[in-house]
C-alpha positions in Angstrom: -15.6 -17.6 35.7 -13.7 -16.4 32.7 -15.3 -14.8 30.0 -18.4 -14.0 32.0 -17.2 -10.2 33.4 -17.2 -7.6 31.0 -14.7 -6.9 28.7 -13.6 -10.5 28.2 -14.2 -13.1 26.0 -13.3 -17.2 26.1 -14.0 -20.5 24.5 -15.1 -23.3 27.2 -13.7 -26.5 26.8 -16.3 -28.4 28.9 -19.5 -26.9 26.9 -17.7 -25.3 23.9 -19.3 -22.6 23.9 -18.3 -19.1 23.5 -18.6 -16.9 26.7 -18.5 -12.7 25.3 -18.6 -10.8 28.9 -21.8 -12.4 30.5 -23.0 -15.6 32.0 -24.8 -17.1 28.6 -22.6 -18.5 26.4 -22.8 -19.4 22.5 -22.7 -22.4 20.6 -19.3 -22.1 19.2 -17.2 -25.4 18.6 -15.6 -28.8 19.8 -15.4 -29.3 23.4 -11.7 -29.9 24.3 -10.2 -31.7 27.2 -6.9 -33.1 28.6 -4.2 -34.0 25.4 -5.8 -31.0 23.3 -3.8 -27.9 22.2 -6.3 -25.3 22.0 -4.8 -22.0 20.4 -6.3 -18.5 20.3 -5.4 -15.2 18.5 -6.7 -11.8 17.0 -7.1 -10.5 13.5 -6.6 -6.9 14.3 -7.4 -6.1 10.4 -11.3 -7.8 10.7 -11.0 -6.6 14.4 -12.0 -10.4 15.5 -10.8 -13.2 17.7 -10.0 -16.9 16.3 -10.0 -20.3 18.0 -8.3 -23.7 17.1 -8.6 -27.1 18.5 -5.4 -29.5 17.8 -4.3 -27.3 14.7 -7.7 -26.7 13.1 -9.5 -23.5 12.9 -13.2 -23.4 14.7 -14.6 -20.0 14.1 -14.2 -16.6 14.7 -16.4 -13.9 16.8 -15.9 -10.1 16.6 -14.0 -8.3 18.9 -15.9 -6.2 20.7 -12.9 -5.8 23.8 -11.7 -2.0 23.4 -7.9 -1.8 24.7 -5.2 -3.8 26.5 -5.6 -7.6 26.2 -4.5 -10.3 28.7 -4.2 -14.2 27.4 -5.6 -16.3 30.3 -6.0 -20.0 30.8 -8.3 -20.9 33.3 -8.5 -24.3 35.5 -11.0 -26.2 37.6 -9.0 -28.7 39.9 -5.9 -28.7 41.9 -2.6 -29.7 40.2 -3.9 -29.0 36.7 -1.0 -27.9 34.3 -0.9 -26.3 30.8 1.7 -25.5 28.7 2.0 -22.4 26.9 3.8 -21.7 23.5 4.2 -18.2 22.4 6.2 -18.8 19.5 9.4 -21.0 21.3 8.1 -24.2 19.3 6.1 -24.7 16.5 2.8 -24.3 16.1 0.2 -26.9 16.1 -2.3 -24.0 13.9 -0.6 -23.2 10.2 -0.6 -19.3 11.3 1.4 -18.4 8.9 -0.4 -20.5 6.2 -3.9 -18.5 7.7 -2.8 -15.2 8.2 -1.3 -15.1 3.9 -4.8 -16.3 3.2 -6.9 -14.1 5.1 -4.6 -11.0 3.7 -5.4 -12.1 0.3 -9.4 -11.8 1.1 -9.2 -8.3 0.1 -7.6 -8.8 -3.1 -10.0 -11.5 -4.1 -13.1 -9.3 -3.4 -11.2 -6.7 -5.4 -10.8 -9.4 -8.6 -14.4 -10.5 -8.5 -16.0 -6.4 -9.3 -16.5 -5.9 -13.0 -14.7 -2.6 -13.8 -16.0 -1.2 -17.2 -12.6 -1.5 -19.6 -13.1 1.9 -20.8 -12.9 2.8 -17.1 -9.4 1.3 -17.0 -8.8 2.8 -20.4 -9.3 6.4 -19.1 -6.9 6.1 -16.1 -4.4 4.9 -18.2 -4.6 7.4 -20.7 -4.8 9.9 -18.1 -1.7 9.0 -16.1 0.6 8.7 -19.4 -1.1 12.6 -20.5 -0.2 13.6 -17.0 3.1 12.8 -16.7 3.9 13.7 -20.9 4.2 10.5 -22.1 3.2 11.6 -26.0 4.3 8.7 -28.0 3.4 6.0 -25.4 -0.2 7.8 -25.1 0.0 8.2 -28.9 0.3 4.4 -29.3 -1.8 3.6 -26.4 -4.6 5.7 -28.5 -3.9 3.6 -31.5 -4.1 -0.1 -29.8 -6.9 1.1 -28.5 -9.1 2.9 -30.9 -10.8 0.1 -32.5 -12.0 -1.7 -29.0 -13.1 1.2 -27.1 -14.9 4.4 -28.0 -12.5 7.5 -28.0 -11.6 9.0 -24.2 -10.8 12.5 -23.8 -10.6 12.9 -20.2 -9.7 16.4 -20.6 -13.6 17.2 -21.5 -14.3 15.1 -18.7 -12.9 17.5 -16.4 -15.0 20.2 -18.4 -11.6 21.4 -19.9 -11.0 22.2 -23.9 -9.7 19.6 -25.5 -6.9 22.1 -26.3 -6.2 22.0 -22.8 -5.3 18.0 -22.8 -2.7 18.7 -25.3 -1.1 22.1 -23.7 0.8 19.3 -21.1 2.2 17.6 -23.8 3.2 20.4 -26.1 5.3 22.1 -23.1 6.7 18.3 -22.2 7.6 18.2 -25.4 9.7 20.8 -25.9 11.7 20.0 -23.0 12.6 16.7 -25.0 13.9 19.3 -28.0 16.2 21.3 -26.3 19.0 21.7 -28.6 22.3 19.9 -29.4 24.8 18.5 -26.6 26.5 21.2 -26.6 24.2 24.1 -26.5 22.7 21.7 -23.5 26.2 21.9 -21.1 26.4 25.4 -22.1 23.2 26.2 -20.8 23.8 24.0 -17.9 26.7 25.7 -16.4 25.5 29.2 -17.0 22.4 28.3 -15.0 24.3 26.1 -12.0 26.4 29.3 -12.3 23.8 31.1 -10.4 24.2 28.4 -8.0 27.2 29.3 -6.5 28.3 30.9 -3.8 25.2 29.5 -1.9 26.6 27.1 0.8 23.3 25.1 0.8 23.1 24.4 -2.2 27.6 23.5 -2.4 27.8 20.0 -2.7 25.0 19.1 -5.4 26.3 22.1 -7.6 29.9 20.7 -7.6 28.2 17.3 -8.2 26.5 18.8 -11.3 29.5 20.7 -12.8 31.3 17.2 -12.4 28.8 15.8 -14.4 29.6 18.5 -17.3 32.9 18.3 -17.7 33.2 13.9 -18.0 32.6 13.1 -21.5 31.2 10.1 -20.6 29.5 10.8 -17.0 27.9 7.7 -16.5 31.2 6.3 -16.1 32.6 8.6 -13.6 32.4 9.1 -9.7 29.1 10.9 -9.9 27.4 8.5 -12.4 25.0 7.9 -10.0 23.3 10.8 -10.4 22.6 9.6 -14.1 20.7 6.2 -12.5 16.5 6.1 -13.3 15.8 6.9 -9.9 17.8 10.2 -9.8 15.9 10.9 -13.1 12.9 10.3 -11.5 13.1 12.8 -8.9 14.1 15.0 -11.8 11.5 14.6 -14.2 8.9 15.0 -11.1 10.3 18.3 -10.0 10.3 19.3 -13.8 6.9 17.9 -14.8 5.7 19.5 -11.3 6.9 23.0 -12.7 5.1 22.7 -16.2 1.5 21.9 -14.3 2.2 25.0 -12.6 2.2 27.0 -15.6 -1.3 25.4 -16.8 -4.1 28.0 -15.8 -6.1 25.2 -14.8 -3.4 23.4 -12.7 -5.8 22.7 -9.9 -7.0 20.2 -12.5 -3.9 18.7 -13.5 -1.9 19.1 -10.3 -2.6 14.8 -9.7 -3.2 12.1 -12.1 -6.6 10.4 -12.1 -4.7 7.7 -10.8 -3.0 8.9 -7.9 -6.2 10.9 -6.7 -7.7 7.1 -6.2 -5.2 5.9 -4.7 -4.7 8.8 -2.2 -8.6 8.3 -1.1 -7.8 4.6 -0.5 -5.1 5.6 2.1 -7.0 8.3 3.8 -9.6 5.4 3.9 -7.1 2.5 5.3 -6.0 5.4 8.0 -9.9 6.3 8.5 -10.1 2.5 9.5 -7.4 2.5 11.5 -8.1 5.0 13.5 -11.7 3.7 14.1 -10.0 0.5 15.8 -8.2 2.1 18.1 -5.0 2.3 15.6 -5.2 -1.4 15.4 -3.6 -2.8 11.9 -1.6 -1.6 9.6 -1.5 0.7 7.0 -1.8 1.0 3.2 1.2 0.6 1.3 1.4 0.6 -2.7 5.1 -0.2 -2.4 4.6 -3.4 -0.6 1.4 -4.5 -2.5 4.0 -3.7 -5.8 6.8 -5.8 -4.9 4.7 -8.6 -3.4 4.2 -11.3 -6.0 1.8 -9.1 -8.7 -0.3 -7.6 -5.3 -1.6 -11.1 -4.6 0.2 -11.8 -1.6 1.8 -9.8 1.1 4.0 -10.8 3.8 5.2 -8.7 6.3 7.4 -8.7 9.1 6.8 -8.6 12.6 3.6 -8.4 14.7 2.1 -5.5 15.1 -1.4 -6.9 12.7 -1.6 -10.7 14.8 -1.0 -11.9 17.6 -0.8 -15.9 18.5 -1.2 -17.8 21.1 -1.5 -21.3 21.4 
């Protein structure tokens, strides 16, 4: 009978019960009979099998199955026929309507904590201090002042408050460096020790370009003027100034992307736990997903549907 070895599991249509690897079955749902379109699939996130009758969910159970799985439909009498739809028609179930909804679970449960707003206060401030955002922290400081005590998330760390300020100070003067032209000057005498070095060829005849356009932006190699050449910049430069600090070990990440690293190596400790069922963390897709609320994704490597 299916569902009553090991290692399988099936909802009975004549009892409706659930059957999970042995001969005593569960109360699960509806019987179903001839007419009904019964649909099954598997949540690979909450590691748990779902059932529906004619388009409506019944329940779920947990997956206890480790490894390959095999749909089955089993009969009783001769000349019995089903018909199968993986995905050539449309579905009875709304799977598309249940699998946004039970992705957005987790962002609900993350809605309902209370986070203390000084706790929000102090990774903000310490993400703009970390990456040398003075006047933005500066204003941040001042919008804030009169709602929350004053943060110095320097002294959290058990550093000087001299410390918090030593980031800034050296960002700083890398935002003062001279007049236009003292800046190309400087430029080509350093991309001067550039070349000669075949690895490095193309992006220091990229650079001179820039120097010589009097409008760059404008020209062939403008691109390398665009935010997210700066970005990559500005990382490598702000990477070299924490260097410098004596206490870099404490400034080498903001507050901000320490958290966020723990939640991946969490999401991959999951994964791994279920067999590397599911899919991974990513902050890109929860970014550019309607304000993280909903996330829609491609392919089917979290659900599979039958039914």
């Amino acid at each position: 009978m299916l569902a009553w070895e090991l290692n399988t599991c099936g909802y009975h249509g004549e009892d409706g019960h659930i059957y999970l690897g042995k001969e005593e079955g569960e109360s699960f749902g509806p019987t179903y009979t001839t007419g009904d379109t019964v649909g099954g699939g598997i949540n690979y996130d909450s590691q748990e099998f779902f059932f529906t009758v004619n388009g409506t969910l019944v329940r779920t159970v947990s997956k206890y199955i480790k490894g390959p799985l095999f749909p089955t439909v089993a009969v009783h009498s001769q000349n019995e026929e089903v018909t199968v739809n993986f995905g050539q028609e449309k579905f009875a179930f709304d799977v598309k309507g249940f699998e946004t909804s039970e992705r957005n679970k987790p962002q609900v449960a993350i809605e309902k904590l209370s986070i203390p707003q000084n706790m929000n206060h102090r990774l903000v401030k310490n993400y703009l201090l970390h990456f040398g955002y003075e006047e933005t922290l500066h204003a941040f400081n001042l919008a804030t002042s009169s709602k929350v005590p004053p943060i110095y998330v320097a002294q959290e760390n058990g550093v000087d408050v001299q410390e918090e300020s030593y980031a800034l100070h050296e960002r700083k003067i890398l935002r003062q460096i001279g007049a236009l032209e003292k800046a190309v000057e400087y430029g080509r005498s350093e991309l001067a020790k550039f070349t000669g070095l075949t690895v490095f060829q193309d992006i220091v005849e990229d650079c001179f370009a820039l120097l010589v356009y009097e409008c760059p932006q404008e020209s062939n190699v403008g691109h390398f003027l665009e935010v997210s050449q700066r970005e990559v910049v500005a990382d490598a430069v702000n990477a070299a100034v924490l260097s410098t600090n004596p206490n870099s070990e404490d400034w080498f990440y903001s507050h901000l992307e320490t958290l966020l690293r723990q939640v991946m190596a969490c999401c991959v400790e999951l994964r791994s736990s279920n067999d590397g069922q599911g899919e991974l963390f990513s902050l890109n897709r929860l970014l550019k997903n309607n304000n993280c609320k909903r996330i829609k994704k491609s392919g089917f490597d979290r659900w599979q549907w039958l039914g």
